[in-house]
Each structure stands twice: as structure tokens, then as C-alpha cells.
N, C-alpha and C positions, 0 to 999 in steps of 0.2 A: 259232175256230181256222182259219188257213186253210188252201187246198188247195193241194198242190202242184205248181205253178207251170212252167211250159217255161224259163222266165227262172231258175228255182230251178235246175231240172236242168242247164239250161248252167252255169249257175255252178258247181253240181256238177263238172261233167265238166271245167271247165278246169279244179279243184281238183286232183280226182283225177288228170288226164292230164295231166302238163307240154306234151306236146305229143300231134299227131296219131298222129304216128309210135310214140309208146311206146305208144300204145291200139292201134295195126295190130299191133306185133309182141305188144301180148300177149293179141290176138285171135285171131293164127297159132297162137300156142304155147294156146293154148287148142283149136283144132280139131285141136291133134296130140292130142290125149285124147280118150276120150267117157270117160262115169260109169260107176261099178260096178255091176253088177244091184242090188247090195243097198245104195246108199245113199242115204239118207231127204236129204227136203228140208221146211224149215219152210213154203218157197211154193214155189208153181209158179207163176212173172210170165207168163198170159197177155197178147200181144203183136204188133202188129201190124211187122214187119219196117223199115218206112217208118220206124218213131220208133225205129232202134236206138239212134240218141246218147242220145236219153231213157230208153231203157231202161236201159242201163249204168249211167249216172247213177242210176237207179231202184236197179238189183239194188246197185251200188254203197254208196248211202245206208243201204240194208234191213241191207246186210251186215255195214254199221258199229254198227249195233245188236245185233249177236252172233246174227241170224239166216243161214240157209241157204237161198239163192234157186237157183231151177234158169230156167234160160232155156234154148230150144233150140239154137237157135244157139252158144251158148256152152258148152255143157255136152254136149249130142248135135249136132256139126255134122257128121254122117254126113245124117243126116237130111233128106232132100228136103222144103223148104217149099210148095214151089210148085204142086204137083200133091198132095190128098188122095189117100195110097194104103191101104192096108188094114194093110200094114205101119207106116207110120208112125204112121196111127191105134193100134196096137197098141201101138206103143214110146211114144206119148203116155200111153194106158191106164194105161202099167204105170209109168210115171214120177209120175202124179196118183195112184195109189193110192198112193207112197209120198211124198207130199204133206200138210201138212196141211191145206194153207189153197192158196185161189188167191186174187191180187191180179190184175184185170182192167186193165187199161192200156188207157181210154177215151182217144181223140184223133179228132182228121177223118180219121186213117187209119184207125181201128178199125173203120169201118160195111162197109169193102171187102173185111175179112177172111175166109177162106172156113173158117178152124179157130179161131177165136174165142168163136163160140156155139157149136162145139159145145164147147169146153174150156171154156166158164161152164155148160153144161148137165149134163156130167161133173161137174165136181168137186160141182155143187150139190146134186144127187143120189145123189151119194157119200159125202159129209162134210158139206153144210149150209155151209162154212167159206167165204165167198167175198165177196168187198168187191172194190171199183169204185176205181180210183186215177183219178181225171179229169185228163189232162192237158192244160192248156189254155193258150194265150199270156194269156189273161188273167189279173190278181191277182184271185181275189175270195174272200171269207169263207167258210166252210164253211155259212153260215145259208144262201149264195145259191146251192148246189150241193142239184139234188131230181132229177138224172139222166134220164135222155130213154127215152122206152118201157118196156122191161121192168127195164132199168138202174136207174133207180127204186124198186125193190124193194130191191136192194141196199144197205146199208150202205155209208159211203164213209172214205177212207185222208184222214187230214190230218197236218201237220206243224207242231208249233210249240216254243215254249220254255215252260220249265216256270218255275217260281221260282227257280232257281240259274244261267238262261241256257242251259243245256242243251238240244239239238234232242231232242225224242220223237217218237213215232209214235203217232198215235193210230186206232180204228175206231171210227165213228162212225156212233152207227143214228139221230140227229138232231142236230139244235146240242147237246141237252143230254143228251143221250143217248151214251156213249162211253166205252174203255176202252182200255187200252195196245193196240199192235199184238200183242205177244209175251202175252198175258192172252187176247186174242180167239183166237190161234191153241191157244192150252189148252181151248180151249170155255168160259169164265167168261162171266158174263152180265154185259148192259150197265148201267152205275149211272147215275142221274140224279146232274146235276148242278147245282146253282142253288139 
């Protein structure tokens, strides 16, 4: 299966966005919201700000599978990124408890992040529920993805077609090892395959 791709996500996003402009204005009309205390999210897309075109594309893809992604930015852009405050950390908290799953958004931007580990340490510890989405300008197979340091531990996010052509998602705790996206966030265990 493989993993998905920068080359994937920009495809994505020209898909999704005819143009620049219609992704800016429904970026705007997005920061005239924030969320309700009380509602749930299937992930919480941990996210390094640098790859928002790829995140979009990301939350975008996830969303078309009938799941519910929450991104900061997008959902709480009250929220100051750039400075860890106590507050923020708080409004994070209370966002991953109503989380089930975090999808980590590994890139060359990801190592700079200063709310990254601690939002993979959070949810890990809170729910177990957490996979690694590597996003990387390379194409490669999901056999040749074994993630860098502690990353590695993790389980990782792949995309591909099933037997009818259809794009799925899958979580993957090795090549053969792997289960729906929307199955992993239910807590169901991983089946061999082969």
C-alpha cells in the first residue's frame, strides 16, 4: 500500500480548490467560527503550520471518508500557534479528549514543531489511538516507511484502491499488518494479511 504522497496532496488540493482564492475565502469564513465545547472529533490532525496546503488536502481527503478532523487553525483560529501558553495548551487538552484518534503529520517541517510531541504524548496516553501520516515528496511503498526515532513505534496512515477502484484508508502496524482507518479509530485490532 502506499503512503501518502506531497505529489498526492497537491493533487488533492487542486481537486478540491479550483483556485487559491476560493481556499483563502473559505479559510476566512472558517476563522469567523471557532467549535462548540461539545463537539467530538473522529481526529485531531496533529500539524506542523509550514505544510498547511498538505494539511487541508489531508483533513480534506479524511473528511471525504465520512470522518470528522479538527485542525487548529481551522477549527480554533482564535488560538495563538506560535507561543506555547497555558491557555492554549488547555484548549488543546480539551479538544484531544474529545478526539478519538490523532493522525501525526510527519514532514521536514514536523522536527521544528514545538506542540507536536507534546500533542503525540497527549493523545498517546490518553487513548493509545495514534498513527504517523509521513508526508513525504517521495513515492514509496508502505513496506519502505519504518519512521525515524520514536515515530517508529507508531503505526502508519496509507492510501490506496481496493478492488472496485475506490480510494481507502488504511492503519497500518506493518505491510501486512492493517485495518480500515474508520475500524482503527473504533479501537478493533489489527488482522494479518497474506
Amino acid at each position: 500500500m502506499p503512503l501518502i504522497s506531497k505529489t498526492r496532496l497537491n493533487s488533492l488540493a487542486s481537486v478540491a480548490y479550483k483556485s487559491v482564492h476560493q481556499a483563502t475565502r473559505e479559510l476566512s469564513e472558517a476563522r469567523s467560527r471557532s467549535i462548540k465545547s461539545v463537539e467530538t472529533f473522529n481526529i485531531f490532525l496533529s500539524h506542523r503550520y509550514l505544510d498547511a496546503k498538505e494539511v487541508l488536502a489531508l483533513k480534506t481527503l479524511i473528511e471525504s471518508h465520512g470522518l470528522h478532523v479538527y485542525v487548529d487553525w481551522i477549527d480554533s483560529p482564535q488560538l495563538p500557534r506560535t507561543n506555547v501558553t497555558k491557555e492554549t495548551a488547555a484548549e488543546l487538552r480539551n479538544v484531544m479528549r474529545r478526539s478519538q484518534s490523532l493522525l501525526y503529520a510527519d514532514s521536514e517541517n514536523s522536527a521544528g514543531s514545538k506542540w507536536m510531541p507534546w500533542e503525540l504524548g497527549f493523545s498517546d496516553g490518553l487513548h493509545g489511538r495514534v498513527a504517523i501520516v509521513p508526508v513525504t515528496d517521495q513515492q514509496q511503498s508502505s513496506e519502505s516507511f519504518h519512521g525515524q526515532e520514536y515515530l517508529g513505534i507508531y503505526p502508519y496512515l496509507t492510501l490506496t484502491r481496493d478492488r472496485t477502484g475506490t480510494e481507502r484508508l488504511f492503519v497500518n502496524e506493518s505491510a501486512s499488518k492493517y485495518l480500515s482507518l474508520s475500524d482503527w479509530i473504533k479501537g478493533l485490532a489489527f488482522r494479518s494479511v497474506g
